[in-house]
Every structure is written in structure tokens, then in C-alpha cells.
C-alpha positions as CSV (number, residue, x, y, z in Angstrom):
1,X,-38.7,67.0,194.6
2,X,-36.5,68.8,192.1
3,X,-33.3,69.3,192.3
4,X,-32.4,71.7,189.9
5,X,-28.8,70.7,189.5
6,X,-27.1,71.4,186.0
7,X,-25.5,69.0,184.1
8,X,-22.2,71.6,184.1
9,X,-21.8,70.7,187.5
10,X,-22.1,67.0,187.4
11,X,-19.8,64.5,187.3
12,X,-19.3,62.2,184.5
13,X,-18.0,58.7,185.3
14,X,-18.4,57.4,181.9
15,X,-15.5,59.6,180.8
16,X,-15.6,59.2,177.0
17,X,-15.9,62.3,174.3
18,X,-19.3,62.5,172.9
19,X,-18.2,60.4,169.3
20,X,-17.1,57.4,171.6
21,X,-20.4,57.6,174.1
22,X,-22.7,57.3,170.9
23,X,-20.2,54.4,169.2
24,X,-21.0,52.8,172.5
25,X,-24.8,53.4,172.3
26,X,-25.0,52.5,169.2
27,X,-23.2,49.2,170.1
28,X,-25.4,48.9,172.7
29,X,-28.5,49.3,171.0
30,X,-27.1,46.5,168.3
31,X,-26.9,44.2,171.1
32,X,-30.2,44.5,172.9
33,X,-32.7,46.8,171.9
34,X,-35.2,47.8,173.7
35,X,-38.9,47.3,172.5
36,X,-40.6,50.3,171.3
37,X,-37.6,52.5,171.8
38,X,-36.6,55.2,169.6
39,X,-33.7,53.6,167.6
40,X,-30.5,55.9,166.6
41,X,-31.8,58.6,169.1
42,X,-29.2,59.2,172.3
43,X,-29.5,62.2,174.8
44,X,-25.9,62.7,176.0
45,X,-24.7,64.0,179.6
46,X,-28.2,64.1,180.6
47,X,-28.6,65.4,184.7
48,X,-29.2,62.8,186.9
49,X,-30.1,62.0,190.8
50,X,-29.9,58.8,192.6
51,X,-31.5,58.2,196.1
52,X,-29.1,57.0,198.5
53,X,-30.2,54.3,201.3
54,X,-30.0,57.0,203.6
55,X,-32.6,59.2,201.5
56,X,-29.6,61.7,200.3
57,X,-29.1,62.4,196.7
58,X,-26.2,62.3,194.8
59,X,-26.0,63.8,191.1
60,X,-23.9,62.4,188.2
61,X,-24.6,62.9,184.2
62,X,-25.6,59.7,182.7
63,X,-25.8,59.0,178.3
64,X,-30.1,57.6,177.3
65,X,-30.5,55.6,174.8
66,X,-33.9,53.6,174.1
67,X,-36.4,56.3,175.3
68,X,-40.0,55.3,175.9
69,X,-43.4,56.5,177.5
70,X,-42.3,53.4,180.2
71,X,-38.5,54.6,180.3
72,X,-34.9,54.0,179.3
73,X,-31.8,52.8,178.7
74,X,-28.7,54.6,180.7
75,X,-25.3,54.3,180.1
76,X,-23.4,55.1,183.8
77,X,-19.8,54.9,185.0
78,X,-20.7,52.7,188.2
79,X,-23.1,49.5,189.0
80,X,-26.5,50.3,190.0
81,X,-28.7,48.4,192.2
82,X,-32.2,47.0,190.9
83,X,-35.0,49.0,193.1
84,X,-32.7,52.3,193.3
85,X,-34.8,55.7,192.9
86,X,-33.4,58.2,190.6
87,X,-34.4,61.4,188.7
88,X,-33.4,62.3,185.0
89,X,-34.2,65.9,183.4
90,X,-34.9,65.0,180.2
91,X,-34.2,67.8,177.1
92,X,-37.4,70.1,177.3
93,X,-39.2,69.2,180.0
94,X,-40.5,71.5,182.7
95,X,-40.0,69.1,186.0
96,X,-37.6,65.4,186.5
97,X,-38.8,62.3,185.2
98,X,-38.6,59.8,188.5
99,X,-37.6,55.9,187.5
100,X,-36.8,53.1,189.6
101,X,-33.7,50.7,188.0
102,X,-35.2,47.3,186.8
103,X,-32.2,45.7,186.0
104,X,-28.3,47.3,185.4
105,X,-25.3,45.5,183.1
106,X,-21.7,45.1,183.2
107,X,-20.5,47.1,179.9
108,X,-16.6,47.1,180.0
109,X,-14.7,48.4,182.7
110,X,-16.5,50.6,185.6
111,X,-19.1,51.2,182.6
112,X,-22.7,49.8,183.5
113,X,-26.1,50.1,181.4
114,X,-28.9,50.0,183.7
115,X,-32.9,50.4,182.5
116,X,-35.0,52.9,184.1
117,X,-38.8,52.3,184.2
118,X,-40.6,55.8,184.7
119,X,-43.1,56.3,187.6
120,X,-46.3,57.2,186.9
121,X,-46.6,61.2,188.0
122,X,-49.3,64.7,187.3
123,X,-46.2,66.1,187.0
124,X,-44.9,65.3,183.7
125,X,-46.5,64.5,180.3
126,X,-44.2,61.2,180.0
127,X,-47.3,59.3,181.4
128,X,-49.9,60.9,178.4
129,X,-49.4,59.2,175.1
130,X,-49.3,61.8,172.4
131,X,-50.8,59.8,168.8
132,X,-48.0,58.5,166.3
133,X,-45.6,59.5,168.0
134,X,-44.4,56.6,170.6
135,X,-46.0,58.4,173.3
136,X,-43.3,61.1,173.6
137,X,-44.3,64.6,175.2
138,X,-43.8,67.3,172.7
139,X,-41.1,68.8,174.4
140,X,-39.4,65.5,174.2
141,X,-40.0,65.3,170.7
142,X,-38.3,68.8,170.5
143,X,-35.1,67.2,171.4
144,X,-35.7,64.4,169.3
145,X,-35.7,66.5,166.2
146,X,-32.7,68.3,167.3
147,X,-31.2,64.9,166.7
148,X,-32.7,64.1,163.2
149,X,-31.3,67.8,161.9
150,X,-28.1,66.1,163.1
151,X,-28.4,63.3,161.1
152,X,-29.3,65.6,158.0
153,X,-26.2,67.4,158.5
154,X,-23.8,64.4,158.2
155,X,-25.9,63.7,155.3
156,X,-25.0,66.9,153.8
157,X,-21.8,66.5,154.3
158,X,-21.4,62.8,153.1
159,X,-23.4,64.0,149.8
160,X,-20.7,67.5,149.9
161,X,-17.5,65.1,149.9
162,X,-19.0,61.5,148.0
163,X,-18.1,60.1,151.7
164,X,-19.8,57.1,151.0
165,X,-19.5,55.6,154.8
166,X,-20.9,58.9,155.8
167,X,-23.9,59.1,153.4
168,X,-24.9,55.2,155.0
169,X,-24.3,55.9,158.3
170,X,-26.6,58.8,158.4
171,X,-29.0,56.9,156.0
172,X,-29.0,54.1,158.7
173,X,-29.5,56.7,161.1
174,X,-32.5,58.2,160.0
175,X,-34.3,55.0,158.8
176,X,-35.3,53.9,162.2
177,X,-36.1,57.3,164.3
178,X,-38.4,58.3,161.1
179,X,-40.3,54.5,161.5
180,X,-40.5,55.1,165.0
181,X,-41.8,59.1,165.0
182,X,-44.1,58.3,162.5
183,X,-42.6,59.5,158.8
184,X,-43.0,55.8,157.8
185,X,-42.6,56.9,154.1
186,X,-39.4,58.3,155.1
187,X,-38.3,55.4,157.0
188,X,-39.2,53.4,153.9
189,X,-37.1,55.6,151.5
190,X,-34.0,55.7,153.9
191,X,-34.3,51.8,153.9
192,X,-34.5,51.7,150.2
193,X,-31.5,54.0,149.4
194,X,-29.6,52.0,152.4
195,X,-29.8,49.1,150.6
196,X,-29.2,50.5,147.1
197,X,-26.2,52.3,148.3
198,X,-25.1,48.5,149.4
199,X,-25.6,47.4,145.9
200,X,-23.5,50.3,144.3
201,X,-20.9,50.4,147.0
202,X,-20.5,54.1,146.3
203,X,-22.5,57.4,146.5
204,X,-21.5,59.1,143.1
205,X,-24.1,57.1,141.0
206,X,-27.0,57.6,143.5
207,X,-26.2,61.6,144.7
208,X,-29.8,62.3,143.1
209,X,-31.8,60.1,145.4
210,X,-29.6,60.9,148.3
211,X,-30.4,64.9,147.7
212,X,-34.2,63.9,147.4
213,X,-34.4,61.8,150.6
214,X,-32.5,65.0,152.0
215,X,-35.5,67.2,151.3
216,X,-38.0,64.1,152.8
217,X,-36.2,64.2,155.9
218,X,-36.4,68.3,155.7
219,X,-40.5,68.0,155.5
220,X,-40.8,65.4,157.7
221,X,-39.1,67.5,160.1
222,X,-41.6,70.3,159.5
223,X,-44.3,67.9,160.4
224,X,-42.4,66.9,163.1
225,X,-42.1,70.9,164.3
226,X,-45.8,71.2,164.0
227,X,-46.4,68.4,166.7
228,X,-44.2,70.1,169.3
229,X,-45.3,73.8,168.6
């Protein structure tokens, strides 16, 4: 079943602005990470169904963090029973990814984390491993670099204004999601200049390895471009 709602007209309990949601996921992900999962990589307002006891469906947008070939991480403005069916629509995919909850957490407030173990279906390619890269569909990994050019551009930026909290923050944010897609020279590089950025406590004396890790991440995403063309 698909239900083809967008996420324009869904309801978003969470109620934070995007910069808050990933602050949160990024807490989150601190605090218990989830094996295998593609750190630093979060797939806001993201359409999703539940299935009611009485076999009705009712639609919210939920924030992913933690994204697997087995399923996720959801951040959720309400509790959610372990054993409730629901449906995502993942960025890129052709038909909704069906889960079942495994276990849901109090966050703060009305705010839960549940995790969402995928079922097994011919209808999407979440259940056929692609190599190197975590098992992730291609048109997942389409999203997935839409969020490492994201990460470039604070980089940019942090390099533009010597924003040295910037510069480290997208540093930290690439070193993981390159590990994890495959670019472990890359990952190795961003942990390198992480921890020499530490040392210096400033970005003015290192701007020259900061541009060149800005042109790794650029072919790596060309690689990355080639697996999902």
C-alpha cells in the first residue's frame, strides 16, 4: 500500500526549525548510536504513516537519523508503541519503506526517538546490499550526497570567514559519513585536520589543508555520483 501523501501536508509534532532538529540529532546520535548507521547524515520532515489498531493510517512528518539496510532512528513528537506498523518515503525512492517500531524513547517533552526495523519487501532496493556502500540503494545514496555538498558548503564558508567553529564542525561532519560511504581516505584526512585544528585552536595557520580536504570531499563526491547514476 502507498499512500502517496506529501510531506507539505503533514503534520509536524516535533515543532522545532530545521537548525534545532539536527542539534537534537546530533545530540542524539552522541548519546547512542546506532551500529552501522550513517553518522552525521539526518533526513528532515521525512513523510510518514502509522497503522492504527483499527487498521487506519494516520500521516505525520518524522526527522531519520542512523539509516541502515535493517532501518532507523526517528525523532517523533508523540510515544510510539513497540510492534506499531508504519511507512517512511525515504528521499529518492520509488515506493515506502514499511518498518515495525522495536523500541521508542522519552527525548524531552512530547518528543520520542523510536527505532524502525525495515521489513523485508520486492518492492524496494533497501533489502539489496549495494558494495561499500553500507547497503544503501542508490537513490538513497542520492540524498545522502545532497547532505555531504551541505557539509562542503559550511566548509566553504568557515574557510571564507576563518570561522574556526565552523571549519570543525563541518570537518567533524564529514569524517564519519565519508568512513561510512566508503571514501575512507577522506575520512582519514577529515580526522587528521580535526585533530590538528584542535592543536592550533584556529584556522588561519592550517587554510591550505582545509582548501585541499575541500577538493577530497569534491572527488569523493564524484565517485560518490557515479554509484547512483
Amino acid at each position: 500500500m502507498d499512500t502517496g501523501t506529501s510531506s507539505s501536508r503533514l503534520r509536524d509534532l516535533v515543532r522545532l526549525g530545521d537548525q534545532d532538529v539536527r542539534s537534537l540529532l546530533e545530540a542524539l546520535e552522541r548519546a547512542r548510536p546506532r551500529k552501522g548507521e550513517t553518522k552525521g547524515i539526518y533526513l528532515l520532515r521525512v513523510p510518514c504513516h502509522i497503522q492504527l489498531d483499527n487498521g487506519k493510517m494516520t500521516g505525520f512528518v518524522v526527522h531519520v537519523r542512523g539509516v541502515t539496510a535493517a532501518g532507523a532512528t526517528v525523532l517523533h513528537g508523540g510515544y510510539m508503541h513497540n510492534g506499531t506498523r508504519c511507512s517512511m518515503r525515504l528521499p529518492g525512492l520509488k515506493s515506502e519503506v514499511w518498518g515495525v517500531v522495536s523500541d521508542c524513547r522519552h527525548v524531552k517533552g512530547m518528543l520520542h526517538e523510536f527505532d524502525l526495523q525495515f521489513e523485508r519487501s520486492e518492492d524496494t532496493d533497501l533489502s539489496k546490499p549495494q558494495p561499500g556502500v553500507v547497503g544503501l540503494p542508490p537513490d538513497l545514496l542520492t540524498a545522502l550526497a545532497d547532505e555531504l555538498t551541505d557539509l562542503i558548503a559550511r566548509l566553504e564558508k568557515g574557510i571564507q570567514d576563518r570561522d574556526f567553529i565552523a571549519v570543525h564542525g563541518a570537518v567533524a561532519g564529514l569524517r564519519d559519513p565519508a568512513a561510512n560511504l566508503g571514501f575512507q581516505e577522506l575520512s582519514e584526512s577529515a580526522n587528521r585536520l580535526a585533530q590538528e585544528i584542535r592543536t592550533e585552536g584556529a584556522v588561519g595557520g592550517k587554510a591550505a589543508e582545509v582548501d585541499m580536504l575541500t577538493r577530497d570531499v569534491r572527488r569523493a563526491l564524484c565517485s560518490l555520483s557515479g554509484l547512483v547514476s
